[in-house]
C-alpha positions in Angstrom: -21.8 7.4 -15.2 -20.3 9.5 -12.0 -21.2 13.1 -13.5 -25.0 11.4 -14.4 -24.7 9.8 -10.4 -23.6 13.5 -9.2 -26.0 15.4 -11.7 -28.7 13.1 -9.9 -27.6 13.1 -6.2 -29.9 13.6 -3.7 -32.4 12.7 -0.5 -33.9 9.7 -3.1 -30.9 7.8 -2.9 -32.0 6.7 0.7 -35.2 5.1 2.2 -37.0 7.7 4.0 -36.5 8.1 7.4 -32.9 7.2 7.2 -30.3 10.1 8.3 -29.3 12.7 5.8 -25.9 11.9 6.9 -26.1 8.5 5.7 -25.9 10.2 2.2 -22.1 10.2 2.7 -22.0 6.4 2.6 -23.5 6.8 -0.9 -21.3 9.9 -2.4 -18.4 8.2 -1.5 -18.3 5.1 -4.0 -19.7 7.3 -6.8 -17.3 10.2 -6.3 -14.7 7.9 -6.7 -16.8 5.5 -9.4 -14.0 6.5 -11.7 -11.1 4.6 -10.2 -11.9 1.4 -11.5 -11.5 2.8 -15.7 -8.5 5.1 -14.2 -7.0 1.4 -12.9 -8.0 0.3 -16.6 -6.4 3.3 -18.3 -3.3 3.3 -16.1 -2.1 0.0 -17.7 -1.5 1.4 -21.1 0.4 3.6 -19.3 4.4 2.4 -19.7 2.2 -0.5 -20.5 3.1 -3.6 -22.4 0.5 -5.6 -24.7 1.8 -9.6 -24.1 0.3 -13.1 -24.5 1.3 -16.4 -22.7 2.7 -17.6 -26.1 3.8 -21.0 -26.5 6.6 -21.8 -28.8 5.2 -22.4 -32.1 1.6 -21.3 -31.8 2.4 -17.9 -34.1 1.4 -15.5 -30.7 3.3 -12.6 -30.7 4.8 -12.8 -26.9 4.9 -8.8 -26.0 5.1 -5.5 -27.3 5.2 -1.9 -26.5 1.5 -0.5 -26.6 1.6 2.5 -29.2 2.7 5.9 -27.7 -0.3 7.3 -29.1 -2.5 5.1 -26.7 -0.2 5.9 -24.1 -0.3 9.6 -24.1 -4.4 8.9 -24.6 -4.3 7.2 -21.8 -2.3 9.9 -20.2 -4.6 12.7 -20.6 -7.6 10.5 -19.3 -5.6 10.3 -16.1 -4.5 14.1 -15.8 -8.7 15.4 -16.6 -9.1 13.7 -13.0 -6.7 16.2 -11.4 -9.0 19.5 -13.0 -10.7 21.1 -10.5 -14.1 21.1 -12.5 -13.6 16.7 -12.0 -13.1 17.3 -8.5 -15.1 19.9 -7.2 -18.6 19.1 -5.3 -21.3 20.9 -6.1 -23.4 23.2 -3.2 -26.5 21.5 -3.9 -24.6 18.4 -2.7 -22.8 19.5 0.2 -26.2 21.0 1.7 -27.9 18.1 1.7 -25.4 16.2 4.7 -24.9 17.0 8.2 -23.1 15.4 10.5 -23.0 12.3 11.8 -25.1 11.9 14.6 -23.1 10.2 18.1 -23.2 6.8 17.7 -24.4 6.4 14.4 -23.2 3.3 12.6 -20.7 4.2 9.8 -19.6 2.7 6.2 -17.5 3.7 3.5 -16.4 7.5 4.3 -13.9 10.0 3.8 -11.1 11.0 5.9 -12.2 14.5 7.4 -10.3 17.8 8.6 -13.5 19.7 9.1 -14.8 17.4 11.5 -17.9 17.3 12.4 -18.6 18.2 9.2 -18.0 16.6 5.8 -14.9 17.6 4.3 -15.3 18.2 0.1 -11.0 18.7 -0.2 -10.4 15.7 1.9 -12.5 13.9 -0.6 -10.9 15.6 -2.9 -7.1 15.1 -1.8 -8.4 11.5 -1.5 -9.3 11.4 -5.0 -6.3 13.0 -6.7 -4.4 10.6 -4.5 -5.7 7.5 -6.4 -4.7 8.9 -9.7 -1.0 10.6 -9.0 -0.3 7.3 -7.4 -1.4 5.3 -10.4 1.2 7.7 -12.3 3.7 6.9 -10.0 4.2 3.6 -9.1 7.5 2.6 -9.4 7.3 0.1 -11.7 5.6 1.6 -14.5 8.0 4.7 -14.0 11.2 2.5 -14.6 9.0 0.9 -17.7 8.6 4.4 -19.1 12.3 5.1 -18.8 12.9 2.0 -20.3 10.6 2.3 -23.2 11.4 5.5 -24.0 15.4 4.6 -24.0 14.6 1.9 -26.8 12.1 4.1 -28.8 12.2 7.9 -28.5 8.6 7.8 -29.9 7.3 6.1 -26.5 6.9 9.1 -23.4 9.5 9.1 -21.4 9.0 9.7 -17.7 10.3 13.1 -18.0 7.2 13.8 -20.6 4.7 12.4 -17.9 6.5 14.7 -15.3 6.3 17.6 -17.3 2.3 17.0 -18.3 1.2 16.4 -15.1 2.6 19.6 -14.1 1.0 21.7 -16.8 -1.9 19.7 -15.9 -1.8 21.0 -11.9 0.9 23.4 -10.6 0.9 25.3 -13.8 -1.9 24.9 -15.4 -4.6 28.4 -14.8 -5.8 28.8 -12.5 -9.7 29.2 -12.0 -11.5 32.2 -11.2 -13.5 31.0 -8.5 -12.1 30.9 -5.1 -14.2 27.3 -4.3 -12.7 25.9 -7.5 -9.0 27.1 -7.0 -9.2 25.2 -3.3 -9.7 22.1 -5.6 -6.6 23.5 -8.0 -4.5 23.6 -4.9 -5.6 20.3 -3.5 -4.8 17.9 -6.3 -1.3 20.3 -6.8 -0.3 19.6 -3.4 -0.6 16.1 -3.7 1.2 15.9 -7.0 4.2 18.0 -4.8 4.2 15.1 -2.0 4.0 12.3 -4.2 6.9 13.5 -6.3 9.4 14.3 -3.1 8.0 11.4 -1.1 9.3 8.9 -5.3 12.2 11.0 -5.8 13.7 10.3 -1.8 12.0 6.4 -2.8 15.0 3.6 -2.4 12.2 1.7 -5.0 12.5 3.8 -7.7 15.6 3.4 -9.5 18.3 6.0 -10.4 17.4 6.9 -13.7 13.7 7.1 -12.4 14.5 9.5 -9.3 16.9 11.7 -11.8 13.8 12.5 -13.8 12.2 12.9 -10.5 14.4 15.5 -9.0 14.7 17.6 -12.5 11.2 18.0 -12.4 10.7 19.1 -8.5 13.6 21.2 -9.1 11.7 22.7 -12.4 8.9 23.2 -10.6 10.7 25.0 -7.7 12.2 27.4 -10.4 9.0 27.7 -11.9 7.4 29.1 -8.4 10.8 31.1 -7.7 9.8 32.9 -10.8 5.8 33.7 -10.0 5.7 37.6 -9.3 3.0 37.1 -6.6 3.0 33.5 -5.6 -0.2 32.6 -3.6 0.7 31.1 0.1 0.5 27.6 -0.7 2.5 28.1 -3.8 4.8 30.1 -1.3 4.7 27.1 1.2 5.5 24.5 -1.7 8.2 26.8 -3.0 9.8 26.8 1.2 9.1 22.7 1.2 11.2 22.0 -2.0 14.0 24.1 -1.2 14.2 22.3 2.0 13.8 19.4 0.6 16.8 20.0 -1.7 18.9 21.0 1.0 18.5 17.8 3.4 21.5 16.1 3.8 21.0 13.2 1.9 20.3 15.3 -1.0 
């Protein structure tokens, strides 16, 4: 429904004589029209399928859901983070200016290219939503704790690692417009994991999985012949980040 919305998007989806501009107020909920089946898919995630059993009523109380539903549900969450998901198109960026003074304003984006609209904030925004579903604390610890009982079930440290060959180290594209969107959603996967791993609300085991994979990933960009200057920069911000006292 959000690539046919996109595919479609254009002046008819406001009344004539309404400002161009207004078309931001209508991108917005269907660029991120996704959210609501990533919210869906994020439960199977370190998920638990569970009744309010009574005694006696034959109701299985809980169990585990299967690790192949998990890791499904997985990779739907990751193909939000590809650059292809998150890029927005020319046609589409053409058709709004900006805002003029005074105008009334609804739903919008948060903008560094001010007065213009701002595709990688929308972006950032975006691949936000969907690292943060991955790493909410609780679900973490469930993964560790699921994964302890039955080796089957993804760990956290298998999550980790995918949604780093997902981003960081997955190829990049060849376009330069595209590879913006590449470093957008890996920059935001970089934050969230220092800002969970430094998290008093992640437990021990959780923020051990946590550090092994910023400090893999920091050996992984140590490595890169040529790194790029936001790999650079990320490769700088972990090592500092592994030298702060508390550390």
């Amino acid at each position: 429904v959000r690539q046919i919305g996109l595919d479609r998007f254009g002046e008819a989806m406001i009344r004539p004589g309404e400002p161009l501009a207004s078309l931001e107020e209508v991108l917005v909920p269907l660029y991120l029209h996704h959210r609501y089946q990533l919210n869906a898919a994020a439960h199977s995630l370190g998920g638990y399928d569970y009744s309010f059993a009574l005694r006696g009523d034959g109701q299985t109380p809980i169990s585990v859901v299967p690790p192949d539903r998990q890791r499904r549900a997985l990779a739907g969450l990751l193909a939000t983070l590809d650059p292809g998901f998150l890029a927005i198109p020319d046609r589409v960026l053409d058709l709004i200016p900006p805002r003029a003074f005074g105008m009334a304003t609804g739903e919008r984006f948060d903008a560094r290219t001010a007065p213009v609209f701002d595709p990688l904030g929308a972006a950032a925004s975006s691949a936000d939503f969907t690292v943060g579903l991955i790493l909410q604390p609780q679900r973490m610890a469930r993964l560790v704790a699921q994964h302890a009982r039955d080796p089957k079930q993804p760990g956290l440290s298998e999550v980790l690692d995918r949604t780093l060959a997902a981003t960081w180290r997955a190829p990049d594209p060849q376009d330069g417009y595209r590879l913006a969107f590449r470093r957008t959603a890996d920059r935001v996967v970089l934050d969230r994991l220092l800002e969970a791993a430094g998290s008093a609300d992640n437990t021990e085991l959780v923020r051990a999985d946590l550090d092994a994979a910023v400090r893999s990933l920091g050996d992984w960009l140590a490595a890169l012949p040529t790194p790029d200057p936001v790999q650079a920069r990320a490769l700088g911000d972990i090592r500092r980040w592994q030298a702060r006292p508390e550390g």
